[in-house]
Every structure is written in C-alpha cells, then in structure tokens.
C-alpha positions as CSV (number, residue, x, y, z in Angstrom):
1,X,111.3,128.4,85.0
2,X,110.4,129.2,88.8
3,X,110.7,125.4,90.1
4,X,114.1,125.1,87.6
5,X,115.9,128.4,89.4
6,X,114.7,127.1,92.9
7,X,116.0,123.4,91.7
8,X,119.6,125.1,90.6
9,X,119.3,126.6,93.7
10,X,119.4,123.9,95.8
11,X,121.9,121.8,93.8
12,X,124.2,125.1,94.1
13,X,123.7,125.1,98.2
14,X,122.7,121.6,99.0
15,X,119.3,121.8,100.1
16,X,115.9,124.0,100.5
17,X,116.7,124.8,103.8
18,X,120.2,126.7,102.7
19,X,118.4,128.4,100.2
20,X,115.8,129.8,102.9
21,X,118.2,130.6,104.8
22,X,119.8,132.8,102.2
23,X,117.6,134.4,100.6
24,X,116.3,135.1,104.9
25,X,112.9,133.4,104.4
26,X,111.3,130.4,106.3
27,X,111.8,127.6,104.7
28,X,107.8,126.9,104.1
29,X,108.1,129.9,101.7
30,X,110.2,127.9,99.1
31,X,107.6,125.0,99.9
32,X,104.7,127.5,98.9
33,X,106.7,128.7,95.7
34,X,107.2,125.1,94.3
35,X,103.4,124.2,94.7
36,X,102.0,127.8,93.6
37,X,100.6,128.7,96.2
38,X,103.2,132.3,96.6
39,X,105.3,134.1,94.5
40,X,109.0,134.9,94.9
41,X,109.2,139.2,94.2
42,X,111.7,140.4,91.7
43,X,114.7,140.6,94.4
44,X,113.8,136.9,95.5
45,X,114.5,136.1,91.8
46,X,117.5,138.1,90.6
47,X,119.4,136.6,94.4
48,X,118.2,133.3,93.2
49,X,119.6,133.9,89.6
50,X,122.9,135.4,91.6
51,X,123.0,132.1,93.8
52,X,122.8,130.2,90.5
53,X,125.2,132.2,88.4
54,X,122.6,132.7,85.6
55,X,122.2,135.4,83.2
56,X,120.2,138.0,86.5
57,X,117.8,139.7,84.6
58,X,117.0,137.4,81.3
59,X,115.9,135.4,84.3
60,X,114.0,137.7,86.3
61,X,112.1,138.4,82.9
62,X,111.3,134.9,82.3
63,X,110.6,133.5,85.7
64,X,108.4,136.8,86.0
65,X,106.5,135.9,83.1
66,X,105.6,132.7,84.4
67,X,104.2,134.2,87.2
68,X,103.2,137.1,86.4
69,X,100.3,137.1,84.0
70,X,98.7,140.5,84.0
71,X,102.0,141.8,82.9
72,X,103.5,138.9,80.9
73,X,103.7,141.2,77.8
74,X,106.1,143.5,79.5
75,X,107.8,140.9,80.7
76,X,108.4,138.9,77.5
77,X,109.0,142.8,76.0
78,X,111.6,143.4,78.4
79,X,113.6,140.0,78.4
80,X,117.3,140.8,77.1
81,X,117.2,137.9,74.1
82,X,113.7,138.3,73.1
83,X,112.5,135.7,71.1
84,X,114.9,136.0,68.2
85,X,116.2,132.7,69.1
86,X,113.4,130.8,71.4
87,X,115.5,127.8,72.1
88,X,118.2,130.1,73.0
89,X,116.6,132.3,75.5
90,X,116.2,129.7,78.5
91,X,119.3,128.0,78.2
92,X,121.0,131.8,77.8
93,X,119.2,132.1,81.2
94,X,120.5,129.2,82.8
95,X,123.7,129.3,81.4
C-alpha cells in the first residue's frame, strides 16, 4: 500500500521530486521509503493520502499496517471498513 500512495503521489504532482518537496523532505527520503529502508510517520501518510485525494485515515490504517508490525493489530482494529468487505477496503482507500 506504501509504494501505491507514493506512486499516486507522483502521478498527482508529476514526479518524486514534487512530492519531496511537499511533503518538505529531501528527496532521498522517498527513495529510502520505496526500497524499505525508512518509514513515512503517520503525518507523512495522511498529507500523502491528502495529496492523493484518498479516503485520509482508511489509508493511514492500512499503509501503517504494512509498516508497522508490532502494532498491525491495532492498525487492522482501527481501519474505518474493517474487513467486512476485504476487496472493498483498499480500493475504499484509494478511491
């Protein structure tokens, strides 16, 4: 879900650079969050989701998940859609 937001994001402002920029960050940052090696913290994520126009904190839930695994339960708990409809949830999310 992380690399799909950051993907949005840079078909929404044209590149990774304009996304740094935005979001204030070097641009390496968005580099290190594609490969894994950092993690975007929850206001990264909800002004990505803003950026993107999706569904702010169904996002931040499951992006957090993702990268969150000591507190994916909560996480998955708190996520707005649950699972009542798990092909509904991510497209919710990006919708």
């Amino acid at each position: 879900m992380l690399t799909e937001l950051i993907e949005a994001c840079k078909e929404r402002l044209g590149s990774y650079e304009k996304l740094a920029w935005e979001l204030e960050l070097d641009p390496t940052v968005i580099s290190n969050w594609k490969s894994g090696r950092r993690k975007p913290n929850t206001i990264q994520v909800m002004q990505m989701a803003e950026i993107t126009g999706f569904d702010k904190m169904q996002t931040l839930c499951l992006v957090m998940a993702e990268i969150d695994s000591k507190n994916q339960e909560l996480w998955n708990k708190w996520r707005p859609y649950g699972d009542s409809n798990p092909g509904y949830r991510r497209e919710r999310a990006m919708s």
